[in-house]
FIZAFI-57180 format. One record per atom (N, C-alpha, C, O): x negated, z negated, y. Coordinates in steps of 0.001 Angstrom, whole numbers, plus 500000, padded with zeros to 6 digits. Layout:
N
XZY ...
***
This chain:
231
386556334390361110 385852335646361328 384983335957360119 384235335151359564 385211337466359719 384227337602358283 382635337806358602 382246338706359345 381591336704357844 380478336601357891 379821338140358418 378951338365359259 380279338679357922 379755340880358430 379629340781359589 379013341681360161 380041339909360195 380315340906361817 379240339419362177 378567340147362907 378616338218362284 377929337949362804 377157338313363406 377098338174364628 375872339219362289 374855339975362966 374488340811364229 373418341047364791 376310341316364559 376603342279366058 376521341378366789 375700341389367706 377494340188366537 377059339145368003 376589338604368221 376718338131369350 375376338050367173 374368337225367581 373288338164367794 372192337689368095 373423339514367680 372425340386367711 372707340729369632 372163341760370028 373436339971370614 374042340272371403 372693339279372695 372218338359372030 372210339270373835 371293338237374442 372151337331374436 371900336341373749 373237337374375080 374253336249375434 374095334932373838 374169333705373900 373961335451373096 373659334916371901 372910334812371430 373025333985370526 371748335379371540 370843335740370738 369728334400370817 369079334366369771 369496333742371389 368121332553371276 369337330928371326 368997329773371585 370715331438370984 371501330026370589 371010329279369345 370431329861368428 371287327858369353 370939327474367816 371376327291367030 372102326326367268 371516327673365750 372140328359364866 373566327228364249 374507327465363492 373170326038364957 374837325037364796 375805324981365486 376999324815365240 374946325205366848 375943326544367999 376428327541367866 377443327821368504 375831328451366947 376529329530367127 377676329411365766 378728330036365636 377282328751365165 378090328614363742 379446327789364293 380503327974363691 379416327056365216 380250325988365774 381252327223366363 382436327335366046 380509328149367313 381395328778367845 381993330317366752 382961331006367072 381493330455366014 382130331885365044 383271330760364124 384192331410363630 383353329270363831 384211328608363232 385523328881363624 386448329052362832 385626328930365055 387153328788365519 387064331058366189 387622331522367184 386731331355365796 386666332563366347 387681333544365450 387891333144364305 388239334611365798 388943335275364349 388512336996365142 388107337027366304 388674338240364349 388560339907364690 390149340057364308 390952339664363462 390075340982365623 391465341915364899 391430342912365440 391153342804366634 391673344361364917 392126345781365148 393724345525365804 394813344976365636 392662346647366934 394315346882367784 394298348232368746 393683348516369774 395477349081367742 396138350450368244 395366350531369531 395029349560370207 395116351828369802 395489352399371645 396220351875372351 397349351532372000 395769351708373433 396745351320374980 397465350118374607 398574350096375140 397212349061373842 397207347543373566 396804346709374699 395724346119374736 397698346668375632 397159345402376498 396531343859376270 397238342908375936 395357343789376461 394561342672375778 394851341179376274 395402340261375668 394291341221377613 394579340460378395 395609340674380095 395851341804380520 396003339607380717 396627339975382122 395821339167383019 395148338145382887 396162340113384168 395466339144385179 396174338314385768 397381338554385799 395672337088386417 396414335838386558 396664334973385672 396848333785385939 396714335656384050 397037334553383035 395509333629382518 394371334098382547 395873332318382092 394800331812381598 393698332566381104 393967333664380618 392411332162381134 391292332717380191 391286332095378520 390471331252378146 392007332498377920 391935331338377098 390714331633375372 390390330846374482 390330333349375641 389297333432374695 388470334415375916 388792335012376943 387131334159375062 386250335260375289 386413336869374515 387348337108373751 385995337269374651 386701338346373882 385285339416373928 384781339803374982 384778339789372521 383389340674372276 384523341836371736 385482341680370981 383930343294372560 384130344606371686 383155344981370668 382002345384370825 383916344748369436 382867345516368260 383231346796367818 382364347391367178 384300347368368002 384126349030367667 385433349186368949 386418348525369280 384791350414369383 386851351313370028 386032351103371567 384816351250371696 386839350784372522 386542350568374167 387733350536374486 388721351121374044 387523349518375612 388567348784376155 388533348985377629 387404349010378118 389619349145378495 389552349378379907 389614348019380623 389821347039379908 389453347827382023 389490346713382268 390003347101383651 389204347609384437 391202346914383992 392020347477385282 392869346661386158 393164345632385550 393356346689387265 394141345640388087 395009346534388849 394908347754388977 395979345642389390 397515345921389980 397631345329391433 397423344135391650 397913346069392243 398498345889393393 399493346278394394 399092347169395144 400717345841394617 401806346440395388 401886347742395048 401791348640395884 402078347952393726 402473348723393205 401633349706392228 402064350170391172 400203349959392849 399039350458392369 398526350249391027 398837349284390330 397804351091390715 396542350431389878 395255351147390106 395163352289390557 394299350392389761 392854350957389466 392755350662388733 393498349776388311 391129351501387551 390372351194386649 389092350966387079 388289351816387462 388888349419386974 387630348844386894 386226348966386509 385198348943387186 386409349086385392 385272349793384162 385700349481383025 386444348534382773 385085350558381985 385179350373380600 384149349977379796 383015350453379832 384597348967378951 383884348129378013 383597348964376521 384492349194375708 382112349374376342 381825349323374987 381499348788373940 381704347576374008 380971349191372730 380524348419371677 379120348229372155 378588349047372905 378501347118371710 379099345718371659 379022345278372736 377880345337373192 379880344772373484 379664343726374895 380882342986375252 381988343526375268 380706341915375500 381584340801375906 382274341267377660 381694341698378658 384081340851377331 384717340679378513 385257339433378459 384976338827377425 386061338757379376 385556338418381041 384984337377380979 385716336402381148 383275337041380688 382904335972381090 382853335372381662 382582334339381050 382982335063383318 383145334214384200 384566333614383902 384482332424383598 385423333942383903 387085333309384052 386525332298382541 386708331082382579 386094332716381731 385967331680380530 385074330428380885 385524329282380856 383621330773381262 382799329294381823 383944328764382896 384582327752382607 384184329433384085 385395328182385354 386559328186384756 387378327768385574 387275328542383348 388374327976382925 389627328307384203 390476327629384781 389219329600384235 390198330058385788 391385331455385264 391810331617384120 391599332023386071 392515333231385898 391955334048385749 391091334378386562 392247334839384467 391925336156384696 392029337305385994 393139337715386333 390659337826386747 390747338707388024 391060339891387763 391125340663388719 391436340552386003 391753341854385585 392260342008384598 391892341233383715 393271342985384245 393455343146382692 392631343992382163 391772344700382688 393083343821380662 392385344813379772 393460345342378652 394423344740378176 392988346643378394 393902347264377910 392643348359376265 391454348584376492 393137348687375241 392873349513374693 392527350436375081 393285350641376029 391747351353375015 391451353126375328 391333353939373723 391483355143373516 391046352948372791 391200353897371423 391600352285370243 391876351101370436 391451352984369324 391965351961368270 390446351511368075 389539352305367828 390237349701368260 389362349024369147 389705347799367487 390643347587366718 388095347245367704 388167345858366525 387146345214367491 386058345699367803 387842343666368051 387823342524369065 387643341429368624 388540340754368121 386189340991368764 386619339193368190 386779338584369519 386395338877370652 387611337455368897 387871336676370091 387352334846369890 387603334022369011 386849334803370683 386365333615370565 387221332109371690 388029332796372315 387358331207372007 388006330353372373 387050329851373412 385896329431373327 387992330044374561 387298329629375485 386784328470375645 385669328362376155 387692327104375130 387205326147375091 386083325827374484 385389324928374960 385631326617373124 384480326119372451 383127326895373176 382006326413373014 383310327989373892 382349328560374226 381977327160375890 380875326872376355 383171326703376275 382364326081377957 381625324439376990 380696323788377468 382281324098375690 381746323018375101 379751323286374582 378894322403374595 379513325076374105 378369324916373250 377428325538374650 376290326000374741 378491325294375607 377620325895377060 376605324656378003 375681324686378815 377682323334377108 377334322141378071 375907322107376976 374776322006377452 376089322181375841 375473321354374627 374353322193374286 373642321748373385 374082323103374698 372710324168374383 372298324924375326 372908325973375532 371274324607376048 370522325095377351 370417326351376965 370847327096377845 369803327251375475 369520328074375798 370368329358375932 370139330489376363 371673328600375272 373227329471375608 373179329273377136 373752330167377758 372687328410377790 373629328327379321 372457329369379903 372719330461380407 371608329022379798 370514330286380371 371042331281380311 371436331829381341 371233331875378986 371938333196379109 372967333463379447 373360334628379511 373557332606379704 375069333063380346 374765333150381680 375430333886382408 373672332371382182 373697332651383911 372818333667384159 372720334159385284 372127334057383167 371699335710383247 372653336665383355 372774337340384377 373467336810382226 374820337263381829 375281337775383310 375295338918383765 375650336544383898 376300336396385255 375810337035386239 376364337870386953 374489336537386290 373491337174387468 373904338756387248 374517339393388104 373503339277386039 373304340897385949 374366341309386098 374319342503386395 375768340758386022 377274341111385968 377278341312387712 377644342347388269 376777340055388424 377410339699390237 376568341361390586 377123342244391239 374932341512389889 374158343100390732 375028344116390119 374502345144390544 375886344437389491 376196345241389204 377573345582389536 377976346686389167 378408344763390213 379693344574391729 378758345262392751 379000346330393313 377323344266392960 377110344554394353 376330346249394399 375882346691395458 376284346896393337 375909348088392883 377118349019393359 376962349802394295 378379348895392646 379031349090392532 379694349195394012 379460350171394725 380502348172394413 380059348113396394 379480349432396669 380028350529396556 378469349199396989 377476349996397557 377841351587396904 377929352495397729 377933351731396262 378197353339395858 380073353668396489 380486354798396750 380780352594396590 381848353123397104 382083352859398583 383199353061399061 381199352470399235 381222351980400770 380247353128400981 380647353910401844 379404353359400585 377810354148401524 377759355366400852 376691355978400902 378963355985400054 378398357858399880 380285357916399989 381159357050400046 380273359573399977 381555360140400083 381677360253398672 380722360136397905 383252360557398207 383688361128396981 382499361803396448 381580361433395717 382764362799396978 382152363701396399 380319363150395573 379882363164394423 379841362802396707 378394361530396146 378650361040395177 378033361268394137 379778360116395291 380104359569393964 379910360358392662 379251360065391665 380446361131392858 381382361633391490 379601362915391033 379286363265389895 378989363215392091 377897364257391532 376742362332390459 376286362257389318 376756361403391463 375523360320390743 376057360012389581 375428359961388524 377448359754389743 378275359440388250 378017360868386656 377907360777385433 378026361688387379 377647362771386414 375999362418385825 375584362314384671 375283362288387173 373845362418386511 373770361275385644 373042361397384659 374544359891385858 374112358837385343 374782359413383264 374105359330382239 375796359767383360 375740360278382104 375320361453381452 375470361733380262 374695362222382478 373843363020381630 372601362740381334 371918363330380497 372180361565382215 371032361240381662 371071360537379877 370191360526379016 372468360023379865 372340359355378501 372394360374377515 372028360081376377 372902361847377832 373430363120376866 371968362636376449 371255361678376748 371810364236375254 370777364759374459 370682366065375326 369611366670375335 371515366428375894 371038368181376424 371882368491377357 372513367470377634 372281369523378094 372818370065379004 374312369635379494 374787369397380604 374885369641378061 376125369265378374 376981367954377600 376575367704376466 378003367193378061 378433366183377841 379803365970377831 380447366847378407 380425365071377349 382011364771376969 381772363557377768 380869362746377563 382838363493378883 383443362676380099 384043361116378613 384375361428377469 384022360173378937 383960359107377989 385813358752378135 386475358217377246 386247359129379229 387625359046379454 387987360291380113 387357361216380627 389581359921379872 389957361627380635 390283361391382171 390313360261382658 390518362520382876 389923362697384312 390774361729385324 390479361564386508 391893361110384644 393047360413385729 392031359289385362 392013358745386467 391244358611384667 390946357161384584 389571357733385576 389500357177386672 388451358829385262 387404358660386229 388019358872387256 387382358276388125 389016359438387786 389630359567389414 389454358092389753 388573357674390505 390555357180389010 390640356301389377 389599355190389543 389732354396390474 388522355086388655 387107354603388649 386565355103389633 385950354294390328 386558356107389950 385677356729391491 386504356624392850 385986357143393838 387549356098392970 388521355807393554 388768356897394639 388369356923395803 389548357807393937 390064359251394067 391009359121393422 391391358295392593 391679360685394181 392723360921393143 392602361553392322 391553362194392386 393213361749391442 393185363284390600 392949364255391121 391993364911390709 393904364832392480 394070366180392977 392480365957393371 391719366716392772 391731364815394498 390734365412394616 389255365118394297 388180365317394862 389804364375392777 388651364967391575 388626366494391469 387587367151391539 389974367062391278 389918368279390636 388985368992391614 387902369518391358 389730368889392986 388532369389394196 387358368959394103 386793369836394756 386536368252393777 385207367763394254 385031368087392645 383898368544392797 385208368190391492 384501369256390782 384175370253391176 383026370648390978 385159371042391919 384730372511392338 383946372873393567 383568373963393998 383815371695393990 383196371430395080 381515371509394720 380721371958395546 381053370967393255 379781370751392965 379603371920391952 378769371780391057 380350373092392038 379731374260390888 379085374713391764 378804375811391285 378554374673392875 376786375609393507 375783374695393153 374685375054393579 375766373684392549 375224373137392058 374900372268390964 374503371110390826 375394373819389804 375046374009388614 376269373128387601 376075373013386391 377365372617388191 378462372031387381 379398372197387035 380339371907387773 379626372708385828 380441373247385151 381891372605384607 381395371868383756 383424372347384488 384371371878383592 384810372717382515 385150373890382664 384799372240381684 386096372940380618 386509371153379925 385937370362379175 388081371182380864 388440370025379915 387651368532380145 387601368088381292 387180367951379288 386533366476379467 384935367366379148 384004366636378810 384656368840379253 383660368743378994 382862368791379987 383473369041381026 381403368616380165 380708368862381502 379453369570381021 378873369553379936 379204370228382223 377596370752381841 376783370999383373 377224371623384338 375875370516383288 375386370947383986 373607371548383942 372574371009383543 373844372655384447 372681373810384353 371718373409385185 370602373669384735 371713372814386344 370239372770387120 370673370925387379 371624370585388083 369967370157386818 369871368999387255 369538368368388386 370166367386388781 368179369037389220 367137369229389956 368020369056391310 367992368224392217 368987370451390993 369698371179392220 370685370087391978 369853369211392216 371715369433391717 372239368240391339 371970366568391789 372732365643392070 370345366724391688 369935365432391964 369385365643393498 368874364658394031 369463366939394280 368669367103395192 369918366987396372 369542366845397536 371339367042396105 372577366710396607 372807365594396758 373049365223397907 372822364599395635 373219363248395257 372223362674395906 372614362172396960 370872362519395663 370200361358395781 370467360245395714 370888359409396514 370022360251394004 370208358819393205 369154357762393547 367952358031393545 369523356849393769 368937355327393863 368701354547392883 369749354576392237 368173354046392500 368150352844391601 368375351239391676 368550350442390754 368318351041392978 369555350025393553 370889350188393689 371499349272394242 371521351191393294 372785351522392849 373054351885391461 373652351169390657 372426353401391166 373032353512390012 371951353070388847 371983353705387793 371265352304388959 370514351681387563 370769350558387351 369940349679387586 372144350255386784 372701349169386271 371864348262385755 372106347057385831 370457348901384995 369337347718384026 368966346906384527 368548345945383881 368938346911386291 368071346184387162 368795345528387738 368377344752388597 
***
């Protein structure tokens, strides 16, 4: 791995208070590589056999069933996928796939459960890591058991407009992956957009806007035991 890219991942908590023969131990056997769109990364069921940090692009993280699929969530710069399957040396519970042309280091699972035994203050953070990963399922849960579609899909808006700069915002994927993240369909995403223009929400495309927030948040009623991932 070229010395450049250290600084992103040790600039990372999961890394960040390791000691510096640890972390050097683990960037030794580590390598980056760029990889095209819609590059399937990992499968589910197959070994864990690296850790895997996103340093530029985003990566989906999705699963298969009798025929199906969903999308899980998407991974940005910088943050590590699937940590748990790497500490229990188990199966991957999801794949991952490209969403744009993406640069991935990958690190070896084996050396990461070795500098896990050998440096407390790596294992700390990984069971932080963990902890904040399990509230944010049981977040997650909870927003798809205890509101309707439609709930969903108005808190999911506010949660990224809160990150905008102003009124309006570009959807981070296009509308078949949030269907499927909000676990809808398409047809009634398309409905439950139109469902929330009396209250100020606008489409054109991946774009969004919305004009009265107020009137928005006074529908939804956002929580922060759900949608404030920080906590």
């Amino acid at each position: 791995m070229p010395e450049s890219d250290y600084p992103d991942i040790r600039g990372l908590h999961l890394f960040h208070e390791m000691a510096d023969e640890h972390f050097t131990a683990l960037m030794r056997g580590a390598y980056v590589q760029n990889f095209p769109p819609q590059i399937e990364l990992i499968t589910e069921g197959e070994p864990s056999d690296f850790l895997h940090v996103v340093l530029s692009g985003a990566v989906e993280l999705f699963s298969h069933w009798n025929g199906r699929e969903s999308s899980m969530a998407a991974v940005r710069p910088i943050s590590t996928f699937i940590l748990a399957a790497t500490i229990k040396d188990a199966a991957y519970l999801m794949s991952a796939r490209t969403l744009e042309k993406s640069r991935i280091a990958l690190i070896p699972s084996q050396d990461v459960r070795a500098v896990f035994d050998a440096d407390n203050d790596f294992a700390r953070a990984i069971v932080t890591e963990l902890a904040q990963c399990y509230r944010s399922v049981i977040k997650a849960q909870k927003d798809l058991k205890l509101r309707t579609s439609l709930e969903r899909l108005a808190n999911y808006l506010l949660r990224q407009h809160k990150n905008a700069s102003g009124t309006e915002f570009d959807l981070p994927f296009e509308k078949r992956r949030l269907a499927s993240f909000l676990g809808m369909t398409p047809e009634n995403l398309s409905r439950a957009f139109k469902s929330l223009q009396p209250y100020g929400v606008s489409v054109t495309g991946t774009r969004i806007r919305i004009d009265d927030p107020t009137n928005l948040v006074a529908f939804a009623k956002p929580d922060p035991l759900i949608d404030d991932f920080a906590t």
